[in-house]
N, C-alpha and C positions, 0 to 999 in steps of 0.2 A: 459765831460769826455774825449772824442777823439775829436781834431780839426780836420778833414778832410779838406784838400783845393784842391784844383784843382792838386798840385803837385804830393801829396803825391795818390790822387785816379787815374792820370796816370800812376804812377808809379806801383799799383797795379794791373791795367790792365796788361801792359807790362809784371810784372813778370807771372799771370795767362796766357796771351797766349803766353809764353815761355816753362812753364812748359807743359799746353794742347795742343797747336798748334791749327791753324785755325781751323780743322776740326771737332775737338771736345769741343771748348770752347762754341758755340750755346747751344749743347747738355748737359754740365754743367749746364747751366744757367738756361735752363729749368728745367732740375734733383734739384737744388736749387729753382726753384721758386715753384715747387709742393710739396715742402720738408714742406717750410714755409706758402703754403696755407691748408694741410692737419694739421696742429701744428695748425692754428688757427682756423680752424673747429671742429677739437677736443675740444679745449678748450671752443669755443663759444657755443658747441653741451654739455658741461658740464653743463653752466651756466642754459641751455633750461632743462637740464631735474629735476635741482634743482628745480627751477621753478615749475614746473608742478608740482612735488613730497609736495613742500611747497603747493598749490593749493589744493592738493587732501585732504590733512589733516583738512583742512578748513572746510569740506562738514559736514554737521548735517545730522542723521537720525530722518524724521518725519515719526510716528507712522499718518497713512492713516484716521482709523475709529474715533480718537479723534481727530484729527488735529493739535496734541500737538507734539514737539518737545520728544522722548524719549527716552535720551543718560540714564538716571538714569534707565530705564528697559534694553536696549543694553549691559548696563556693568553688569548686575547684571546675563543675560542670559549667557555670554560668562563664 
């Protein structure tokens, strides 16, 4: 999509600590790197609770005293 080369990503620096100046391009940087690790915490923390959700629907109730599985008495009580 985008060639990056060595030129063209000096050139980006250069413009960014023109526009921020030394003092504050650190602090940038950091501002953007917590930016992009909370985006892919969310996102990975989406995937976790899918999971679990598909997990739970999995689960059968067994009826105790016959030892027999009882979705057909479970749906007919609800």
């Amino acid at each position: 999509m985008f060639n990056f080369g060595t030129q063209e990503l000096i050139l980006v620096l250069v413009i960014a600590l023109v526009v921020f100046g030394p003092g504050k391009l650190p602090e940038v940087g950091k501002a953007i790197g917590k930016g992009i690790n909370e985006f892919k915490d969310a996102v990975s923390s989406d995937k976790k609770k899918e999971e679990k959700v598909s997990d739970v629907a999995t689960v059968e109730t067994i009826d105790v005293e016959a030892g027999a599985v009882n979705d057909k008495k479970h749906k007919e009580i609800q």
